[in-house]
C-alpha positions as CSV (number, residue, x, y, z in Angstrom):
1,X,-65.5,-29.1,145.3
2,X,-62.1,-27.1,145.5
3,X,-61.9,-23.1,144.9
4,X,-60.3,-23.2,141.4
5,X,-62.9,-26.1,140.0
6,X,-65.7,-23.7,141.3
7,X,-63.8,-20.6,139.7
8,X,-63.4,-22.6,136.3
9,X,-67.3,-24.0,136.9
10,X,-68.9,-19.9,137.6
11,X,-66.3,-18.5,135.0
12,X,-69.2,-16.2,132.8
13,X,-68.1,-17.1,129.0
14,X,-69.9,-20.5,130.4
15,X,-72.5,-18.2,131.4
16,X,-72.5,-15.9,128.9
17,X,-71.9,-17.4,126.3
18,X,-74.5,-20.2,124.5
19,X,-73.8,-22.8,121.8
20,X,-76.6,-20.7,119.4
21,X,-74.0,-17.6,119.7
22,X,-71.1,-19.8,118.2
23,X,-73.3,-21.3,115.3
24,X,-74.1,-18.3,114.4
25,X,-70.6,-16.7,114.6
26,X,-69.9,-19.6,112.7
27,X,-72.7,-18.5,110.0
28,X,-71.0,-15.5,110.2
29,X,-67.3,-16.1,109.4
30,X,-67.1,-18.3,106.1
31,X,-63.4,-18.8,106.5
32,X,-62.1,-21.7,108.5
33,X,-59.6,-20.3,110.1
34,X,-61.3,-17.6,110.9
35,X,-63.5,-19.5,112.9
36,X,-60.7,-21.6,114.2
37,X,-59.4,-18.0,115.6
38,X,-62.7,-17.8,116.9
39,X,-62.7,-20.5,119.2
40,X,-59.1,-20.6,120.3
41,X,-60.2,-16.5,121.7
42,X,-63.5,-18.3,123.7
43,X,-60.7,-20.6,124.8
44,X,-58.9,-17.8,126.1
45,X,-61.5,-16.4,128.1
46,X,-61.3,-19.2,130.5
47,X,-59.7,-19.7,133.7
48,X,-56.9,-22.2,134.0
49,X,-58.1,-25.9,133.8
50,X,-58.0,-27.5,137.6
51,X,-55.2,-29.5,137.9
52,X,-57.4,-31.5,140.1
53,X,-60.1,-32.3,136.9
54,X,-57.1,-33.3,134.9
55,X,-58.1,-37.1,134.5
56,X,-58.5,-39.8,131.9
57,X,-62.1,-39.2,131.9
58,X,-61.7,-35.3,130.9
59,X,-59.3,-36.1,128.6
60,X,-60.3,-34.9,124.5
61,X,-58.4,-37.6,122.8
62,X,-56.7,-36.2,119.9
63,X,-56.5,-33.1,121.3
């Protein structure tokens, strides 16, 4: 595994960070684009995707 897949893979908002906390930040904010903003920060948080892990079979499709 290279450095950079292992620095994305340990990076703590993985960690940190479980799918119970964003349901109930979802609970939370009634607005959609509120919780839309709320995911694009979490996206933020992360360390650059590895150009390495950038294949067809990681690919969101209609993303």
């Amino acid at each position: 595994m290279t450095a950079s897949k292992q620095l994305f893979l340990d990076n703590p908002l993985g960690q940190k960070t479980t799918l119970e906390d964003v349901l109930d930040a979802f609970e939370f904010l009634d607005d959609w684009e509120d919780r839309y903003a709320f995911i694009i920060d979490l996206g933020k948080q992360l360390p650059e995707f590895p150009d390495e892990a950038r294949i067809e079979e990681n690919y969101v499709h209609g993303c």
